[in-house]
C-alpha positions as CSV (number, residue, x, y, z in Angstrom):
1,X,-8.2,-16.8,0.3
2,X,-8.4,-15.5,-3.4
3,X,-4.8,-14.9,-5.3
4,X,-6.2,-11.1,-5.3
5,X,-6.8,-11.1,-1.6
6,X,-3.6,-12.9,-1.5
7,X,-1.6,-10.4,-3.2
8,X,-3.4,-7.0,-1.6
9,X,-2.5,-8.6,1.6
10,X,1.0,-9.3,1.1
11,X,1.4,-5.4,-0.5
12,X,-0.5,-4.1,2.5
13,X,1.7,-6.1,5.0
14,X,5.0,-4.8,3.0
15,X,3.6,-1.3,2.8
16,X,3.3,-1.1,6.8
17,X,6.8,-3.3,7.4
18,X,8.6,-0.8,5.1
19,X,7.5,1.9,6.5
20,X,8.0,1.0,10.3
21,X,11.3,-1.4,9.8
22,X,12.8,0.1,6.8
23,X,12.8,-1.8,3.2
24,X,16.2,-2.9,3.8
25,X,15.3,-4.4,7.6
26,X,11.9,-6.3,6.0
27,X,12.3,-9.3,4.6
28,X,10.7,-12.1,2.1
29,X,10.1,-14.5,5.8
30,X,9.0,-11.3,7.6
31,X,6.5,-10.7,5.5
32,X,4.8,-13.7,4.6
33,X,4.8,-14.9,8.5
34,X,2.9,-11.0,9.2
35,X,0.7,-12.5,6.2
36,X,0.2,-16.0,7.5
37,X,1.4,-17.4,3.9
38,X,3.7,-20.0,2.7
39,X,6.9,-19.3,1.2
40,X,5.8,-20.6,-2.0
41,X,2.9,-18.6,-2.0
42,X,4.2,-15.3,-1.4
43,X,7.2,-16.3,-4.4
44,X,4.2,-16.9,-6.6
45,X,2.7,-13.2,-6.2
46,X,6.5,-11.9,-5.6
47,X,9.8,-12.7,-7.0
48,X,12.0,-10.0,-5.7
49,X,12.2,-7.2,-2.9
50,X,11.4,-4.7,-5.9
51,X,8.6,-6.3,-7.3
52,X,7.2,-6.1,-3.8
53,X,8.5,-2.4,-3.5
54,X,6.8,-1.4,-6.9
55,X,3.6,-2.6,-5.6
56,X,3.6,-1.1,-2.7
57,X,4.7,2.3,-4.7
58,X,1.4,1.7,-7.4
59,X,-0.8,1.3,-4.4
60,X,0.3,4.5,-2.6
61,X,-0.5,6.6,-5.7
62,X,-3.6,5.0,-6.1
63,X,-4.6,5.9,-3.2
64,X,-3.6,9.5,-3.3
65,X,-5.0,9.7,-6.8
66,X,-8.3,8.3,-5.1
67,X,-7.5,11.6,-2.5
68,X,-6.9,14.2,-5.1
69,X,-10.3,12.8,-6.8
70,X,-12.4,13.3,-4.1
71,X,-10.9,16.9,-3.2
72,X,-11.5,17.9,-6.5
73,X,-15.3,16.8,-6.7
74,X,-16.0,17.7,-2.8
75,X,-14.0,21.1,-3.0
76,X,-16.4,23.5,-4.8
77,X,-14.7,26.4,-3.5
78,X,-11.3,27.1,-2.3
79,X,-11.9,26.9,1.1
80,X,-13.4,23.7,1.1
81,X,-10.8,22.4,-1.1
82,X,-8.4,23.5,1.7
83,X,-10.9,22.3,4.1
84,X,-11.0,18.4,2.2
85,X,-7.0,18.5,1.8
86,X,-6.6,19.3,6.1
87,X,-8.5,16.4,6.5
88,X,-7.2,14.1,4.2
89,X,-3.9,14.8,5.9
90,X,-5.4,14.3,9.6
């Protein structure tokens, strides 16, 4: 597995664990086991809770910013912007 798969892995497990446990109920061991990593690895991608947190954060916009993108260049008109936005929320 590449450091970059690695790393999108752990911020992908993290986002989900967060989300469904809480940040404050996921931790470090949690994580890595949901990841199927070392220790050591996931400490060499992640030193703290927050670094994992800001991660997760920078890929969340990114992928809205990815969202608003695409509604702007698939919504020529205002009701297929509206249109795009419903169904990026369903």
């Amino acid at each position: 597995m590449s450091l970059r798969h690695t790393r999108e892995k752990i911020v992908d497990a993290a986002d989900m664990m967060f989300y469904q446990r809480g940040f404050d109920h996921t931790s470090f061991a949690d994580i890595s086991r949901h990841v199927q990593i070392s220790r050591g690895n996931f400490y060499y991608h992640f030193k703290t809770k927050d670094d994992i947190l800001n991660a997760v954060i920078m890929k969340r916009l990114a992928d809205r910013q990815r969202m608003m993108e695409a509604w702007e260049i698939e919504g020529q008109t205002p009701q297929a912007r509206i249109l795009h936005f419903i169904n990026i929320l369903l």
